[in-house]
Every structure is written in C-alpha cells, then in structure tokens.
N, C-alpha and C positions, 0 to 999 in steps of 0.2 A: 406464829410470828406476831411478835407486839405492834400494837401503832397507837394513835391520837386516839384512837375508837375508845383505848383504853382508859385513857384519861377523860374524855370527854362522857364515856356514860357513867362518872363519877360527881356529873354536875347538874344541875337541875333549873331551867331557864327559869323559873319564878323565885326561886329561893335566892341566885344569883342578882337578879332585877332589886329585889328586896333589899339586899347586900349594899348594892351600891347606893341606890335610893337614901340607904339609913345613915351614911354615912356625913357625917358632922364636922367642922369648922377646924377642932383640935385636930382630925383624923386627917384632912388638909394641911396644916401647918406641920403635921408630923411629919407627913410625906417629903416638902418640899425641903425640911430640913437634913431630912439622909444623906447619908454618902451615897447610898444603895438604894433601890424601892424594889418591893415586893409586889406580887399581885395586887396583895389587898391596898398598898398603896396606893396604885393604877385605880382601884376601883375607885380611893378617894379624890384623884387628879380628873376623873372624866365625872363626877358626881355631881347635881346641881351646886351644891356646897362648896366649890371651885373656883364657881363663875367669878364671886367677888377677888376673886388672887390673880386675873387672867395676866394681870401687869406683871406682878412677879414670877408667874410661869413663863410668860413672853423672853424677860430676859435672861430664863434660869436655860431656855429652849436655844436661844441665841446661842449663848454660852457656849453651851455645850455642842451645838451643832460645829461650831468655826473650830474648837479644839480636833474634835473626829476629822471633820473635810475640810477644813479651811475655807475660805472664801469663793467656793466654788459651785454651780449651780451645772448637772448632766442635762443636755438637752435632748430629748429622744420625738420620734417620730412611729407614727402608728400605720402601716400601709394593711387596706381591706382585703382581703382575696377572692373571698367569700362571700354573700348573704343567704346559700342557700345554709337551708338547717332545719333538722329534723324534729324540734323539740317545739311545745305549745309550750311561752312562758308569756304569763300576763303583763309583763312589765319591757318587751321589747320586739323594736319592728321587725324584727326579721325571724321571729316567730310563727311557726310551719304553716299558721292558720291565717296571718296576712295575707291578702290578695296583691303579691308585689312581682315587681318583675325579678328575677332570681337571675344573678351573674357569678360565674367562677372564671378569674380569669387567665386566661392561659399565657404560656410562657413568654409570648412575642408583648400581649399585653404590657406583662410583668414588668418585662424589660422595658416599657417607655414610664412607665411607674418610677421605674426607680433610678431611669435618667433625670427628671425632675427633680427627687428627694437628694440627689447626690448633688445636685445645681444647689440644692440650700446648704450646702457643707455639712449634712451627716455622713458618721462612718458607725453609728446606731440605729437600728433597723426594729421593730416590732409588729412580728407576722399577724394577725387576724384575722377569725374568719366566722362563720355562724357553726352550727354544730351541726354538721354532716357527714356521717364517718363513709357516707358512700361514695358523695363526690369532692368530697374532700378531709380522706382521711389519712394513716400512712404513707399508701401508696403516691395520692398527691404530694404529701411535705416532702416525700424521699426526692421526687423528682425535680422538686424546684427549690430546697436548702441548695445545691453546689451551684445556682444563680446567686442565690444571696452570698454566699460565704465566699463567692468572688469579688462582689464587689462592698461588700461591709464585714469591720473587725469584730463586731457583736453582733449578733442575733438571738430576738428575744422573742419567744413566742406566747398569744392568748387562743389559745383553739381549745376544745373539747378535752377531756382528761385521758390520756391514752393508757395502755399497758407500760407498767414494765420494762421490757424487752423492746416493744416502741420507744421508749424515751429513750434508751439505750444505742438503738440505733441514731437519732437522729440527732445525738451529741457525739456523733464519732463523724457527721455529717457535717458538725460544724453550729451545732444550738449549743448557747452560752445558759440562757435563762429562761423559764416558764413562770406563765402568773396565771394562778389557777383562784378564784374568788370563789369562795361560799355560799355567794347572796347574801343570805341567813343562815345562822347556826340555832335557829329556834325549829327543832325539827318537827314540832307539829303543824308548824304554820308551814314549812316548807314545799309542803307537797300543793298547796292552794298556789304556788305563785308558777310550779314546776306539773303542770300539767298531764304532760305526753312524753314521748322520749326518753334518751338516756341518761337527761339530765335529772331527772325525777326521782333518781336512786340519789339517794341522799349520801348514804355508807361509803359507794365508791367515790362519790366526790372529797368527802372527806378526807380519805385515805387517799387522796392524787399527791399530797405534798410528801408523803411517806414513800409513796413508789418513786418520786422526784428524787428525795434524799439517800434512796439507798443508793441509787446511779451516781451517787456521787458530783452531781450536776453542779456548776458554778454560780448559781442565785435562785433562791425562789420565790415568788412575791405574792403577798397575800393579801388578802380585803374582801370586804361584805358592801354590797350594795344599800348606799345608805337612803334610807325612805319606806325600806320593806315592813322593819320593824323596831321595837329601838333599839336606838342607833347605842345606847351606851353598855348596855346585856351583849347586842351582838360585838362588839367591842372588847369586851373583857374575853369571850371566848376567842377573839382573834390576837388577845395578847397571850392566852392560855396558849392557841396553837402555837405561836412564835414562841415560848419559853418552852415548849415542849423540844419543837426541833431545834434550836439553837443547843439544844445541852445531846440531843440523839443524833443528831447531823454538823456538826460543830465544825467541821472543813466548808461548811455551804453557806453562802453570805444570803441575805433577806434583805425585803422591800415590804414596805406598807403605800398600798393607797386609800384615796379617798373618793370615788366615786360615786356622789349626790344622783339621785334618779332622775334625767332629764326627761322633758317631752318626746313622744318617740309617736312610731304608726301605731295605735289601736292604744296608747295608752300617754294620760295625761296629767294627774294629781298624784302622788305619793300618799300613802296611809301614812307612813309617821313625816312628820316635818324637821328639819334641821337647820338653825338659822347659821351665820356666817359666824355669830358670836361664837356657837359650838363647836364650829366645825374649828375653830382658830383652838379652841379646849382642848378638843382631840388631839390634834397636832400635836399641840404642847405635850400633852401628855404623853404619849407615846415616845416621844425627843428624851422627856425626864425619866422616864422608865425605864427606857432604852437606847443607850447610849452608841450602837453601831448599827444600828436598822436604817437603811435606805429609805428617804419618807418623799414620795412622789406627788404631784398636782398636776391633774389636766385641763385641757381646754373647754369641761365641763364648768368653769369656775367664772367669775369676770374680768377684766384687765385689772379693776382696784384690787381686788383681793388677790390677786395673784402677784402685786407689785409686790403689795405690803408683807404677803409669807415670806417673801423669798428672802428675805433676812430674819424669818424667825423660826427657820425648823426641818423646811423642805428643801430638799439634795437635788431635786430631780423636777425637770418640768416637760410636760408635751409642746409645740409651738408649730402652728400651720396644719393642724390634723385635719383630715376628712376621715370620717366614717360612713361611706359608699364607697364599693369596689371600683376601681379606677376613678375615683374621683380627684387625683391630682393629673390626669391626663388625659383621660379619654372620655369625648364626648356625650357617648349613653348616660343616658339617666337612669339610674339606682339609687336606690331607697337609703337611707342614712340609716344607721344603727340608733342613732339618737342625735337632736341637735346640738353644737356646739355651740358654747357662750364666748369667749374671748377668740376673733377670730385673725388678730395680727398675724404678721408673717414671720417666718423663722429670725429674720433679720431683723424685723422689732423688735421681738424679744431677747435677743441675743444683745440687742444695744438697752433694750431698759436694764437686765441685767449686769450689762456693766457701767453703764451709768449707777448703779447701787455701787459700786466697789466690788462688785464678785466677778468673777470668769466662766462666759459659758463655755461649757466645753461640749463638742459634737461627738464626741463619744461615749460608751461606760468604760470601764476598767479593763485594759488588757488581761486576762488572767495569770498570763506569764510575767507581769509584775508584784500578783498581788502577794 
C-alpha cells in the first residue's frame, strides 16, 4: 500500500535546505507572477530572498484569501481532557518525565466544560489530550464523542495518531476532523526531541494523515512545531505532504497551522528562532501556493499580530483557550500544556474581527453543505 513514506524518502533534508537557501530574487518574482506555483516556487516564497516582497505577498495573500472565504474569519475553541501522557518529549509540559499533577476528566467534568464553551457561542469544539493510549485512548474517545456530538456540529480532534479502524469508528461517532503535527520532518534530529513512547516512531506518525485519508475523513490539518528546526526545510516538507494528499485524498479538505514553541514545564528557549516578520512570510506563502487550504492562528500569537493577519491570509482563529484540563471551569489546578500569549475573551475577539469588516463565525463548515 503506497503512502507519503513514499514520496518523502525521495527527499533529503540538506539538499532541500540548500534548495531553498539558494534561491534568488528572479526565482521570487517568477513565483509571485504565476497563475499557478509549484513547489519550487513555495520554496522561493518562504526563502530569505522574499523577505523584501512581504508587501506584495501581503496583498497577493489578501486577494486571494477574500476570493476562497470571503470576509470571513472560523472561530474555534480547544477543550483539554487530558495531561496524562505516555511520551518523554523535550519541548512540552506534559511530558511523562514532569513531575505534574496528571487529570483525565471525566464525563460529569466534561459536561461543566462544555456548559462554559457553549455560553461563548461555539458550536466548534477541538478535543485534546497528552498522549496516552491507556488512559486515554479509544476506548475513552468512544465513550465521551456522543457528549460532544450532542451538543456541537463539529468536532475536531488533537490526540495521539490512532489506527485505522480507530479513526473509522470514531467518524461514524460523529468526528469531522483530526490534526495530526510532525513536530519535525528532519528525521535524524527527530528522535532527540521524541525521546520515550509512541510518539518516537517517527514512520507511523507520518503515515497518520494517510490512514486519516483513506477513512475518507472530512479535514485533516497539518503543521510542524515551529522552533525545533528550520522553520522553512520543515516547511517545504509540510507543503510536500499537502500536495501529496490533496491530489490522493481529493474528497478531504485541509488546514495548515502555525504553532511557534512557547514556554512550557521543563522547557524554555527554542533551538531555531522565528521572528513575526517570517512567520507573516510563511502565511503568505502558503495562501500564494495554495489556494484552498484552511490557514489557522492560535492563542500562542499576541493581540497585534493577530489583529493585523486576520485580513491577510488566516481563515481560522482560537479565542479564550486554556491548555490545562478543566481549566474553563473547574477549580483544580493543572499544569498548562504551554502558556498562551493573546488572552482576550471569545467576545473580544469576535468584536475585533468585526470591527475589521469580517464575520466571526462560531462554527466550521457543515459538511452537508459542502
């Protein structure tokens, strides 16, 4: 059975780096004048050689964003369920080797959880959890999806990469979408950040957006952790994987995000750095490249810079997140997965976005209309 695996050990992270690195001012100008771009264009739009055009990617990313969605900004919400998790990863708190206090919460929990989130007018929901296939694997999702699927039209899941036959079941349960991140796709370096656990197999992670696709699943959303390594190598393999499945999986719509490494328990500095000048590059580029890809921003970001995307690229924003389990209602104290930067409230942001002329909207996409 073919997958990405196939495409991907066709490419070689140094030669790639090189690639982009070498690419030149014409190679830019060529780009942004296509009707169409190509990889090798991508590689010239995120290339230092860019930075000087950011003005005219800015409104070539506009453009084209308002044509796709229209004046429209989805506004989604992240509830915890989780921190316990079986994996040593150096870059986050809830990593097996923290000394934290561990909550899974149960169904009564749940339910004051998501009496809150439904007070701020979503009817988009995004399950997460640490990676635990023991105490929260399967057998947990199967039993608390027909809570959510009762009282939200979307459900979108970030947990551990399952089977198969898993994801199968739990889109007949009523899951819309899975976002399954890489970290990194530089796979020597990978195993230094993925210590212990299951997350450590590099191969099966790769392959989760292929088992996703065969299920015929209605989104799946992709991104590397940006700080691990760079940001524009890991980049180009994350547009490879999207041009991969959009042409093998072409009934299944996609998401890019961009989640920067924030401070977390036991980890504090980033090995590569990314300033906001790039991070506004990447956007762009990915918008110029790709023309239907859902381009998402969290609360990882700060109020400016989140004002200022939301008219140049991004579809999709988080608003009022907490990353500790129960941390929209219940008392206990639990460890954050990482701190957030922009901490307004759902209703802030729903009113700066319309203050911009765009419409927030509390849901994703029915799929029975798409």
């Amino acid at each position: 059975m073919s997958s990405f695996k196939d495409i991907f050990s066709q490419y070689k992270w140094k030669e790639v780096k090189d690639s982009i690195y070498s690419k030149t001012e014409s190679d830019v100008i060529r780009a942004l004048n296509r009707d169409r771009r190509s990889l090798e264009d991508f590689k010239a739009l995120i290339s230092p050689a860019a930075l000087p055009y950011l003005e005219q990617m800015a409104a070539l990313s506009k453009q084209i964003t308002q044509k796709r969605f229209g004046k429209t900004i989805q506004m989604y919400i992240p509830i915890y369920l989780s921190n316990e998790c079986q994996n040593i990863c150096t870059y986050c708190g809830f990593s097996l080797d923290n000394k934290i206090k561990r909550i899974t919460l149960t169904e009564a929990q749940i339910l004051k959880e998501i009496e809150v989130i439904k007070s701020f007018g979503y009817d988009h929901i995004l399950l997460v959890t640490g990676e635990s296939h023991k105490n929260v694997g399967i057998d947990y999702f199967k039993k608390i999806m027909p809570v959510f699927r009762s009282n939200f039209s979307h459900i979108s899941m970030e947990v551990q990469p399952l089977d198969e036959e898993e994801y199968g079941e739990l889109i007949l349960l009523g899951l819309n979408t899975v976002l399954v991140y890489q970290e990194t796709y530089n796979v020597d370096e990978y195993k230094n950040y993925h210590l212990k656990g299951k997350k450590s197999n590099f191969l099966y992670r790769l392959e989760t957006p292929d088992r996703l696709g065969r299920t015929g699943i209605h989104k799946i959303g992709l991104g590397i952790l940006i700080g691990l390594e760079d940001w524009r190598t890991d980049s180009f393999f994350t547009a490879l994987h999207l041009n991969y499945l959009e042409k093998t999986y072409w009934q299944t719509k996609y998401s890019i995000s961009f989640p920067r490494l924030r401070p977390a328990e036991g980890f504090s500095k980033p090995k590569v750095e990314m300033n906001e000048k790039e991070l506004v590059q990447l956007i762009f580029a990915y918008r110029i490249f790709n023309e239907e890809v859902e381009l998402s921003i969290s609360t990882r970001e700060s109020e400016k810079f989140r004002n200022n995307i939301v008219r140049l690229g991004i579809t999709s924003i988080s608003a009022g997140s907490k990353t500790n389990p129960g941390g929209y209602s219940l008392e206990e104290d639990s460890l954050e997965q990482f701190e957030i930067n922009d901490e307004r409230t759902p209703s802030e942001i729903a009113a700066m976005i319309s203050k911009l002329g765009y419409e927030p909207l509390w849901k994703d996409w029915d799929k029975n209309y798409i």
